[in-house]
N, C-alpha and C positions, 0 to 999 in steps of 0.2 A: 485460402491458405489456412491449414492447420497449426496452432504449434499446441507439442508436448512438452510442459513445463515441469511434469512429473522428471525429469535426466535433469533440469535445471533449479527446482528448490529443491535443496537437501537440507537436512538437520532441522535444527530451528528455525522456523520462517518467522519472518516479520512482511507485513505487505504495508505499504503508505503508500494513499491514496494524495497527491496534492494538487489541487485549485479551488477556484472562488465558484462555487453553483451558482452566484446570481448571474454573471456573464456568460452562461450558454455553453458552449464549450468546453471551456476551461473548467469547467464543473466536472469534468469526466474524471478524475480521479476521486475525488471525495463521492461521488454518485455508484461507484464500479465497486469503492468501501460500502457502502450502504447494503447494497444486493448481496454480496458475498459473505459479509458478517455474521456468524452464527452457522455458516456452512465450509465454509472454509477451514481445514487442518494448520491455520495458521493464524500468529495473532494479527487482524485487522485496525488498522491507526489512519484515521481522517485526518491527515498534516494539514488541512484548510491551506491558507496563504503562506503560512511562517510551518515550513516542515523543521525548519534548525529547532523548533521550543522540541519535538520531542526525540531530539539526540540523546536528552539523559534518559528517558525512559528505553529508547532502543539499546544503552551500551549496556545498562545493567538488567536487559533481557540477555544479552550475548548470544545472540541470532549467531546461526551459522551464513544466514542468506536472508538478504533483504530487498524485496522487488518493490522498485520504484514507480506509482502508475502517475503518471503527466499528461496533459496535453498540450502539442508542443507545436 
């Protein structure tokens, strides 16, 4: 299955990436931050465990659209 996320991020993007990389899995959001960084048309944020610490840097971005990557 494909998805096209170009119909789904508009505007400003924000992407957070959140989990712990030492437990395996759960590492896939902060790991999928890492590869994308620097290629991606949008700003890249490694939320580690605590994504709440960077709400104040996401609100005074004022993102139109913020995709959240979890392993869940």
């Amino acid at each position: 299955m494909q998805i096209n996320l170009k119909g789904i991020l508009k505007g400003k993007v924000i992407i957070i990436g959140i989990g712990n990389i030492i437990r395996g899995d759960d590492g896939f959001g902060p790991l999928l931050i890492e590869k994308i960084k620097g290629g991606a048309k949008a700003m890249c944020l490694d939320g580690g465990t605590a994504p709440e610490n960077y709400l104040g840097k996401i609100a005074k971005e004022n993102p139109n659209t913020v995709l959240i990557i979890d392993a869940v």
